[in-house]
PDB file of N, CA, C and O in Angstrom, chain B, residues numbered from 101:
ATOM      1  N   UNK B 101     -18.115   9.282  12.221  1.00  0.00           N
ATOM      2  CA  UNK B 101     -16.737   8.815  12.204  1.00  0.00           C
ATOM      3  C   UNK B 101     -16.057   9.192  10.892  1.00  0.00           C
ATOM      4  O   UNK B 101     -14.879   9.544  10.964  1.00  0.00           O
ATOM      5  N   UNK B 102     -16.540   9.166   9.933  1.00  0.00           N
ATOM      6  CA  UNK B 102     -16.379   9.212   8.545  1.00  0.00           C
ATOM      7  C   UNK B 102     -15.896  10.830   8.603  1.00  0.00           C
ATOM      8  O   UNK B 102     -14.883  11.211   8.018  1.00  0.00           O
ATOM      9  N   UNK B 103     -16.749  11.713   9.378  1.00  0.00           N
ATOM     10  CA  UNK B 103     -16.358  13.360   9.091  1.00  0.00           C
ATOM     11  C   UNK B 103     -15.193  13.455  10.259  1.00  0.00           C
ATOM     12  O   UNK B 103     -14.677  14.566  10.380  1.00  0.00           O
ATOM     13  N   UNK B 104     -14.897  12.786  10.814  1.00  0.00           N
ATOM     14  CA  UNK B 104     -13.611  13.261  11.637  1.00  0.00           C
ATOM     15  C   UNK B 104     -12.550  12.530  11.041  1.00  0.00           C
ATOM     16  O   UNK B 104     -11.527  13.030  11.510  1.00  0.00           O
ATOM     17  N   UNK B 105     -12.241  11.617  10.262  1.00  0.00           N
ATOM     18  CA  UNK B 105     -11.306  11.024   9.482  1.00  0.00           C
ATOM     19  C   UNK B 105     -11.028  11.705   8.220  1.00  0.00           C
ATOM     20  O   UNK B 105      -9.866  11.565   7.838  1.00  0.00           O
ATOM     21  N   UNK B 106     -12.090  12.683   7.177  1.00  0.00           N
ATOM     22  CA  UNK B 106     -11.786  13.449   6.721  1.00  0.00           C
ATOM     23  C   UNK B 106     -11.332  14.553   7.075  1.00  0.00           C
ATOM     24  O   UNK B 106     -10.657  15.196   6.271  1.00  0.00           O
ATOM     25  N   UNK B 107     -11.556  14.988   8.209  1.00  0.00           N
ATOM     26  CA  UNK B 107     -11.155  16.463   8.742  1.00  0.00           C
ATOM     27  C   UNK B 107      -9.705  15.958   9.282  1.00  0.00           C
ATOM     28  O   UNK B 107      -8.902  16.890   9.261  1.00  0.00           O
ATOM     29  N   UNK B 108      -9.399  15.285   9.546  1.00  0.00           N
ATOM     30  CA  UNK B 108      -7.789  14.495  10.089  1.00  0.00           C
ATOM     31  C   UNK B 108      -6.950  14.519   9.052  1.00  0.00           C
ATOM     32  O   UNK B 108      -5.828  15.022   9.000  1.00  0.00           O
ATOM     33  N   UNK B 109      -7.736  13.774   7.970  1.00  0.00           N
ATOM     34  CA  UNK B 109      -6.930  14.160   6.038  1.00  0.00           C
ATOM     35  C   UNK B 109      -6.176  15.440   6.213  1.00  0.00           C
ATOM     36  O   UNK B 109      -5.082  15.862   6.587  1.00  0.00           O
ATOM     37  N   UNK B 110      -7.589  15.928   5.645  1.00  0.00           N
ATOM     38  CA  UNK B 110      -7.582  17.492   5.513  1.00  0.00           C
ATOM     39  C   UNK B 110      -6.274  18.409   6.235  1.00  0.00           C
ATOM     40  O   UNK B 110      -5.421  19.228   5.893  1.00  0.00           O
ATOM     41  N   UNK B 111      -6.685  17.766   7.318  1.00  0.00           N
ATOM     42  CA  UNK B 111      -5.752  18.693   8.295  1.00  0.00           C
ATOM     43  C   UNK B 111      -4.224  18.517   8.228  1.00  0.00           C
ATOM     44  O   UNK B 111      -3.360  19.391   8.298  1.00  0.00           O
ATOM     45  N   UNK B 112      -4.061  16.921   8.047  1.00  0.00           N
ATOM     46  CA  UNK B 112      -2.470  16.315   7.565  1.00  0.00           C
ATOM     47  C   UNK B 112      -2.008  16.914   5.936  1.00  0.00           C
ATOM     48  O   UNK B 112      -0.806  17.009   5.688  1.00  0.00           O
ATOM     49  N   UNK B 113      -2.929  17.258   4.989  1.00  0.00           N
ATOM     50  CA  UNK B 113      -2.516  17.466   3.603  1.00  0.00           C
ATOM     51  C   UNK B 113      -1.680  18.999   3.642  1.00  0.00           C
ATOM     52  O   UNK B 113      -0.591  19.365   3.198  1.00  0.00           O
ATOM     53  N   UNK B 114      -2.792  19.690   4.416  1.00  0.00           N
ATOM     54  CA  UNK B 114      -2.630  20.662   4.592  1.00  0.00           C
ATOM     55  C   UNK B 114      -1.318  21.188   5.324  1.00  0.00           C
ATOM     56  O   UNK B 114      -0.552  22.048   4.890  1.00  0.00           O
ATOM     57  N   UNK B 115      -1.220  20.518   6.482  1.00  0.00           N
ATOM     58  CA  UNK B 115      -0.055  20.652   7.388  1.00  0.00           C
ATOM     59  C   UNK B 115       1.395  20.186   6.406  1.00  0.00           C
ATOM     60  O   UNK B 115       2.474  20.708   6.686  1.00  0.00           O
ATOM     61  N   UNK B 116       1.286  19.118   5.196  1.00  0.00           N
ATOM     62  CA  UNK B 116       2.036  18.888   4.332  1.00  0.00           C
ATOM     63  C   UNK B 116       2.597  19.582   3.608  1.00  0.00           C
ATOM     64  O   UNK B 116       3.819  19.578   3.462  1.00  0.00           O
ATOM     65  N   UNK B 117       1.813  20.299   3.026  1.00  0.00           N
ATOM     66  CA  UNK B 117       1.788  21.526   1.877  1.00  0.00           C
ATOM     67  C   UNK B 117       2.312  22.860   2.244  1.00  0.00           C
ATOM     68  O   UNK B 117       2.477  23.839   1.517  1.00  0.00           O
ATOM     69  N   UNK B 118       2.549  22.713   3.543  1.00  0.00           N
ATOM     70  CA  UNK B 118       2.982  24.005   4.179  1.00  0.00           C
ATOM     71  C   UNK B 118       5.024  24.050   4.834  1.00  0.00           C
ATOM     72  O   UNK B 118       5.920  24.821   5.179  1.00  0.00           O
ATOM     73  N   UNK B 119       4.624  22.270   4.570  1.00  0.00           N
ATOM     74  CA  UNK B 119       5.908  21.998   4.979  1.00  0.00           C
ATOM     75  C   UNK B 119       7.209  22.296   4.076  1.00  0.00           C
ATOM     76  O   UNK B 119       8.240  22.962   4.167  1.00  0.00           O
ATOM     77  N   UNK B 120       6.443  21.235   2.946  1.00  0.00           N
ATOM     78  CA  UNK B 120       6.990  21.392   1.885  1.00  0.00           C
ATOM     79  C   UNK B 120       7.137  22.264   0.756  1.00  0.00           C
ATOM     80  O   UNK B 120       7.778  22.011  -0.264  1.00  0.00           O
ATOM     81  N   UNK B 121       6.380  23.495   1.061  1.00  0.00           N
ATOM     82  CA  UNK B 121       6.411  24.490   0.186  1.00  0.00           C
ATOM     83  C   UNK B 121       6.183  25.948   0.952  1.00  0.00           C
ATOM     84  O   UNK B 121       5.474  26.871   0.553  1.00  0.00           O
ATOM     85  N   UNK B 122       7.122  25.886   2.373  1.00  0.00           N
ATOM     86  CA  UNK B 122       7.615  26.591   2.913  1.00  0.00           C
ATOM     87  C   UNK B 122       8.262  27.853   2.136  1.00  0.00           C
ATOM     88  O   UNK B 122       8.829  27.513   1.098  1.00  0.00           O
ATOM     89  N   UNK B 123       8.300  29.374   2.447  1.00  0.00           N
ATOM     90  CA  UNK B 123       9.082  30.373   1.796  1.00  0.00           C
ATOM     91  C   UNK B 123      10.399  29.946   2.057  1.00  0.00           C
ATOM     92  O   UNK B 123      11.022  30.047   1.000  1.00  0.00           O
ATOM     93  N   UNK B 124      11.290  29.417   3.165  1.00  0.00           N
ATOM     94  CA  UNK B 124      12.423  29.154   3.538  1.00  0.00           C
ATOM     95  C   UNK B 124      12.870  27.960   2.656  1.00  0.00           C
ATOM     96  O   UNK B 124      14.100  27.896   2.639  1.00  0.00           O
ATOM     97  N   UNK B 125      12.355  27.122   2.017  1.00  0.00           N
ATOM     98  CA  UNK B 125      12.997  25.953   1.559  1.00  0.00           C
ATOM     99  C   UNK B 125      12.792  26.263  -0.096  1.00  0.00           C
ATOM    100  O   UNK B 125      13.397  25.578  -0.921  1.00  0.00           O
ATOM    101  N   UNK B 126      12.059  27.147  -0.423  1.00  0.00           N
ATOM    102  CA  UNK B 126      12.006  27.757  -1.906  1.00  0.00           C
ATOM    103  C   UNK B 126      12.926  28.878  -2.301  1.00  0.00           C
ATOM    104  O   UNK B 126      12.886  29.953  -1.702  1.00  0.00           O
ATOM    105  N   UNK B 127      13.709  28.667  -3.243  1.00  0.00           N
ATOM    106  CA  UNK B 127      14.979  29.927  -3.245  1.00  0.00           C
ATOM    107  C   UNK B 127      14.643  30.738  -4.131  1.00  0.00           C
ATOM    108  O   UNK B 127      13.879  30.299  -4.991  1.00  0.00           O
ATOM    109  N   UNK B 128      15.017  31.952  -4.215  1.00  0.00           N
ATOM    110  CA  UNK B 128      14.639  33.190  -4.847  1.00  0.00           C
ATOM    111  C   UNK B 128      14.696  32.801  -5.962  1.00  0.00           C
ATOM    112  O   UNK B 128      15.386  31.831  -6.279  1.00  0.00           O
ATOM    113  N   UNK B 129      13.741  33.708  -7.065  1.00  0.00           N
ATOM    114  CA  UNK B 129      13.431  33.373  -8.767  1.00  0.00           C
ATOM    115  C   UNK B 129      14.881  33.035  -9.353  1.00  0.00           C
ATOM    116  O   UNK B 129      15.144  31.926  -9.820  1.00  0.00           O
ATOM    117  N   UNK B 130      15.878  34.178  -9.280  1.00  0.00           N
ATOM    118  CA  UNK B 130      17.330  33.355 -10.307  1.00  0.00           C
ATOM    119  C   UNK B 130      17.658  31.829  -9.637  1.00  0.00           C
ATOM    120  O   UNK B 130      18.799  31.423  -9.857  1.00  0.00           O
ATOM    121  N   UNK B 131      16.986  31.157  -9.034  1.00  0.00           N
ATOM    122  CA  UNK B 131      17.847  29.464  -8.696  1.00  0.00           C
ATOM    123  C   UNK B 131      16.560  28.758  -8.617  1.00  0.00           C
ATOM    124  O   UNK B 131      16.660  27.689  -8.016  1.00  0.00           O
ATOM    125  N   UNK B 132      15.238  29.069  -9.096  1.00  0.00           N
ATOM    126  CA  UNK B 132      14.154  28.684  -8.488  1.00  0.00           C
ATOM    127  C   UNK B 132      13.670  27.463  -9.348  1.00  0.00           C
ATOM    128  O   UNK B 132      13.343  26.373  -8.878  1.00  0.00           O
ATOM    129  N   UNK B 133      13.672  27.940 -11.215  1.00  0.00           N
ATOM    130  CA  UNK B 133      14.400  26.861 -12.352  1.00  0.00           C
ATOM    131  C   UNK B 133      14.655  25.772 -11.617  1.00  0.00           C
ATOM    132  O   UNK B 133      13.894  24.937 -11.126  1.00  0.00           O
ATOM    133  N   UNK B 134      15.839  25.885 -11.602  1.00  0.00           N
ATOM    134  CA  UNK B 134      17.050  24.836 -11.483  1.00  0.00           C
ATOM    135  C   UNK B 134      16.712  24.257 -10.252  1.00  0.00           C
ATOM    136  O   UNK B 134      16.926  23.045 -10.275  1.00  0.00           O
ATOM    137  N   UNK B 135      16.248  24.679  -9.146  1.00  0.00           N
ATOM    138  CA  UNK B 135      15.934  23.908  -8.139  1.00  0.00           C
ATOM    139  C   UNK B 135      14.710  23.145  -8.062  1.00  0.00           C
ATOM    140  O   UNK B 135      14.532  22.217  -7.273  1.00  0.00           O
ATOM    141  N   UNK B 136      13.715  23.645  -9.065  1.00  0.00           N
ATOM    142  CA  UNK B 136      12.554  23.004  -8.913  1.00  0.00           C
ATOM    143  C   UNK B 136      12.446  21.143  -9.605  1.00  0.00           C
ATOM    144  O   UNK B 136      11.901  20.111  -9.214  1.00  0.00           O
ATOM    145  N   UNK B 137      13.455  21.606 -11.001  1.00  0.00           N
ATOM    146  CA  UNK B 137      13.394  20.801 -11.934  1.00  0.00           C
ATOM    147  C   UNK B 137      14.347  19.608 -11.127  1.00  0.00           C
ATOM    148  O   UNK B 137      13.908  18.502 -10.813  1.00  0.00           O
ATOM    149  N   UNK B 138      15.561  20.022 -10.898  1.00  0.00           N
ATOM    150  CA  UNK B 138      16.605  19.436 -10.666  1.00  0.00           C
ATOM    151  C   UNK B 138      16.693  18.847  -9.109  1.00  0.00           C
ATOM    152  O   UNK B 138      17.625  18.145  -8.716  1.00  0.00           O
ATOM    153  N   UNK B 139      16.058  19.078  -8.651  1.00  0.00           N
ATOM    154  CA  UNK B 139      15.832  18.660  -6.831  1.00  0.00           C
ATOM    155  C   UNK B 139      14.233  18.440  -6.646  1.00  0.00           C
ATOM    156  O   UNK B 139      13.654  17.358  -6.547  1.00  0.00           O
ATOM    157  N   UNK B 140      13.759  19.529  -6.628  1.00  0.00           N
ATOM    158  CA  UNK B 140      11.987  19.063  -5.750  1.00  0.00           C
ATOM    159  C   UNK B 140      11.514  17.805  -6.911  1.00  0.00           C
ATOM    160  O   UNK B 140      11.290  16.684  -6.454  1.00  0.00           O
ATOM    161  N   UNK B 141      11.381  18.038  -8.364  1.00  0.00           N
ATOM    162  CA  UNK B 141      10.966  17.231  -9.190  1.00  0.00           C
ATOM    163  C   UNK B 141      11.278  15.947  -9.210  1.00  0.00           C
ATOM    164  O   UNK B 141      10.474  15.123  -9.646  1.00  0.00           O
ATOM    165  N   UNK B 142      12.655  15.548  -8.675  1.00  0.00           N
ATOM    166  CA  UNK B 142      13.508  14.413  -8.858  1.00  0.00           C
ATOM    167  C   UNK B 142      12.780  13.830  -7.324  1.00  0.00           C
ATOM    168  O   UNK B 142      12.330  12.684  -7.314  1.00  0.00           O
ATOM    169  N   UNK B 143      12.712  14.600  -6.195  1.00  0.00           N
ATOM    170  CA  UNK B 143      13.025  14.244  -4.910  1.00  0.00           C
ATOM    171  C   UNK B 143      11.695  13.969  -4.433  1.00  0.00           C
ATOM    172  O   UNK B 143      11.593  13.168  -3.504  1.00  0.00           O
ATOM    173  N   UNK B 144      10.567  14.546  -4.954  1.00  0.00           N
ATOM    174  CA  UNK B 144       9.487  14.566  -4.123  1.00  0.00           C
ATOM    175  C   UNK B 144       8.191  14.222  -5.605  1.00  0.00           C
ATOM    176  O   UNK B 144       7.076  14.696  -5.388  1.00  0.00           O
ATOM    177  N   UNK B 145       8.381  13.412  -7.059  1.00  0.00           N
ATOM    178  CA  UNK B 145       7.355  12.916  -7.677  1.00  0.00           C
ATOM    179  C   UNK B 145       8.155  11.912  -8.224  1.00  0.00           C
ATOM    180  O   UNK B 145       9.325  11.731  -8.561  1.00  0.00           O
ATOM    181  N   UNK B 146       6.960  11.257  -8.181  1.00  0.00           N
ATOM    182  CA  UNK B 146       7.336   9.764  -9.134  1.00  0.00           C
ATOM    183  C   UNK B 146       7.927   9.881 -10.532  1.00  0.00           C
ATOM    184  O   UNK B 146       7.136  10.599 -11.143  1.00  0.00           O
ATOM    185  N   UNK B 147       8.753   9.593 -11.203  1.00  0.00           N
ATOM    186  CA  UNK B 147       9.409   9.417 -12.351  1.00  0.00           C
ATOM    187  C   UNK B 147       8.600   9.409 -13.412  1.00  0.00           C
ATOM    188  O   UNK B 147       8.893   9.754 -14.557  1.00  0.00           O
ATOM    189  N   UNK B 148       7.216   8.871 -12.875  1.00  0.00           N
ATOM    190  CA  UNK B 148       6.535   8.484 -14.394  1.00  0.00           C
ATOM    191  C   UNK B 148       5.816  10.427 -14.564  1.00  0.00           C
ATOM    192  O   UNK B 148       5.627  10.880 -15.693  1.00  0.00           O
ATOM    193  N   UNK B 149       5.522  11.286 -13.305  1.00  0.00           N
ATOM    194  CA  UNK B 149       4.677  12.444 -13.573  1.00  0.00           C
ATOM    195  C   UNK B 149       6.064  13.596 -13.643  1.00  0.00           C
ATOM    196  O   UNK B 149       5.858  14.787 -13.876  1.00  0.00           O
ATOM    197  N   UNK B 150       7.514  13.028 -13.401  1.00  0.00           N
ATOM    198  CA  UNK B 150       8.705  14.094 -13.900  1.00  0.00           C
ATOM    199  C   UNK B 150       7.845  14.826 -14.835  1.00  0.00           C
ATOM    200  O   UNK B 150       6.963  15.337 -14.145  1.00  0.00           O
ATOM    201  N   UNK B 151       7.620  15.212 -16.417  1.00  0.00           N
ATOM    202  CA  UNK B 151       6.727  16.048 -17.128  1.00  0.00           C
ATOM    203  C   UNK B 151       6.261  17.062 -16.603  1.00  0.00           C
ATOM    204  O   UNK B 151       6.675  18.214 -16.731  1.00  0.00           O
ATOM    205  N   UNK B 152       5.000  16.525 -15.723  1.00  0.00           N
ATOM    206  CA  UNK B 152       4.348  17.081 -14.759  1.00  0.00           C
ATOM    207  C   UNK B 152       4.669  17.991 -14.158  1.00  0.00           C
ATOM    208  O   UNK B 152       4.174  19.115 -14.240  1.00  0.00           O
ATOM    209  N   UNK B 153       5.758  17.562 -13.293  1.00  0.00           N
ATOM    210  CA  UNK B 153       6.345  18.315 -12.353  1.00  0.00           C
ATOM    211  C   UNK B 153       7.296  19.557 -12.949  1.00  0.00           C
ATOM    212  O   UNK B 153       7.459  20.550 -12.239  1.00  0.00           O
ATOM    213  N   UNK B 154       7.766  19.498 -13.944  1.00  0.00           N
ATOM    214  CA  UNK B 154       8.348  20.507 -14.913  1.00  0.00           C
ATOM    215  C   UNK B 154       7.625  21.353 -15.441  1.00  0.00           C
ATOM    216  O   UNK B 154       8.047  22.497 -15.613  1.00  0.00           O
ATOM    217  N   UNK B 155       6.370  20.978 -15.817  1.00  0.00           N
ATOM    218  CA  UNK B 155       5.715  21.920 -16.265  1.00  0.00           C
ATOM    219  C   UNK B 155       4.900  22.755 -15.242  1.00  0.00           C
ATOM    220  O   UNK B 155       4.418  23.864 -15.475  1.00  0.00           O
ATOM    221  N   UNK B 156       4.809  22.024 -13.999  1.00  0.00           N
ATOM    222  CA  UNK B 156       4.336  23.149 -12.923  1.00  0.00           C
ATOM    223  C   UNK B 156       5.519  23.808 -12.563  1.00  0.00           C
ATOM    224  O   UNK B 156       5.398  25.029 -12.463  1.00  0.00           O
ATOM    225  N   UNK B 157       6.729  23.300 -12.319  1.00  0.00           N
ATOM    226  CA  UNK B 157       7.718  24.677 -12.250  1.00  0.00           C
ATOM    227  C   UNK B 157       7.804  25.590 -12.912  1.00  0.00           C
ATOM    228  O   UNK B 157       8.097  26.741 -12.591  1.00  0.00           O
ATOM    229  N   UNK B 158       7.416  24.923 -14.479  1.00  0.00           N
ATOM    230  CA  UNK B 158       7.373  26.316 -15.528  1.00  0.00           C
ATOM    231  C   UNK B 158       6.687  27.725 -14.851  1.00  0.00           C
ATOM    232  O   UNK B 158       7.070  28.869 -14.607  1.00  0.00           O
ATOM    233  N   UNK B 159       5.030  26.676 -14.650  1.00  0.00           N
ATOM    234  CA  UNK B 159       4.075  27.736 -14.363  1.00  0.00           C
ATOM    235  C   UNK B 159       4.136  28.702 -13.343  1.00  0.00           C
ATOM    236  O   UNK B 159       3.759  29.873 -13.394  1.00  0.00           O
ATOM    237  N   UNK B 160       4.733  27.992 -12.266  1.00  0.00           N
ATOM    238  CA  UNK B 160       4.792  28.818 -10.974  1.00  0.00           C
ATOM    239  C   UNK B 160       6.356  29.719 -11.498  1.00  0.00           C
ATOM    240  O   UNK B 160       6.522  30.737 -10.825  1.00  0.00           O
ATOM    241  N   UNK B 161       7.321  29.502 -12.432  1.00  0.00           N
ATOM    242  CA  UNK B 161       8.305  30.472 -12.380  1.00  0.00           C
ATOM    243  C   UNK B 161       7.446  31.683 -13.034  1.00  0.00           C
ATOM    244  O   UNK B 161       7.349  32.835 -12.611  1.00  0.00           O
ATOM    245  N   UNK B 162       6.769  31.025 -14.339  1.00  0.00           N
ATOM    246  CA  UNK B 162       6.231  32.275 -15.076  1.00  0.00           C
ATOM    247  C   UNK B 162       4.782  33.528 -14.228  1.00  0.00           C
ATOM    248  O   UNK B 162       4.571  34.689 -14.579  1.00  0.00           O
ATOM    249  N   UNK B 163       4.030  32.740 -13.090  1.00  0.00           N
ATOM    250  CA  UNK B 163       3.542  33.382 -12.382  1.00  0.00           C
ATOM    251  C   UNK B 163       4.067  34.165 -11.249  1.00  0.00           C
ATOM    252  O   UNK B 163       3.471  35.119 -10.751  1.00  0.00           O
ATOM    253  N   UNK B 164       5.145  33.741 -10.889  1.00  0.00           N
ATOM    254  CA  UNK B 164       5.781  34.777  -9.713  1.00  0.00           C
ATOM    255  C   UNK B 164       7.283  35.260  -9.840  1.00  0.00           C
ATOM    256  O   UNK B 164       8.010  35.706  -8.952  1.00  0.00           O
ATOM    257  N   UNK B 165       7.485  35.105 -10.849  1.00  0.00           N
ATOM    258  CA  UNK B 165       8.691  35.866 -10.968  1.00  0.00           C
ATOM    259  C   UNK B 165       8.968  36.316 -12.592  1.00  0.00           C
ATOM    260  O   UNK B 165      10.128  36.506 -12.957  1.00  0.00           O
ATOM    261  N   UNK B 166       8.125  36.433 -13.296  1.00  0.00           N
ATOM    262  CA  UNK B 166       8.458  37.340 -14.935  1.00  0.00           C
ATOM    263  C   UNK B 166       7.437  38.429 -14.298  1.00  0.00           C
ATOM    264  O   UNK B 166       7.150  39.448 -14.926  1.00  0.00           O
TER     265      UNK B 166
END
């Protein structure tokens, strides 16, 4: 029971991650900044990991688009 409740996780995190970090809902590198910080960061993490969430926009701007 235990391995089909993880594989159900699994399968929902996953199905999550695809939702929300869709190519269609991510906008091209010049607005990608400003949208990450200013919308996904605000909209989709808790206030206390904001930081967090800025500094993975950093990373992902500086990995796919410099």
């Amino acid at each position: 029971m235990k391995k089909v409740l993880l594989a159900l996780f699994l399968v929902l995190v996953l199905l999550a991650a695809i939702v929300d970090f869709s190519p269609a809902s991510i906008p091209p590198c010049d607005q990608y900044l400003e949208w990450c910080v200013f919308t996904y960061c605000r909209q989709y993490y808790n206030p206390d990991q904001y930081l967090q969430c800025v500094n993975k926009c950093a990373e992902n701007y500086a990995l796919n688009c410099l």
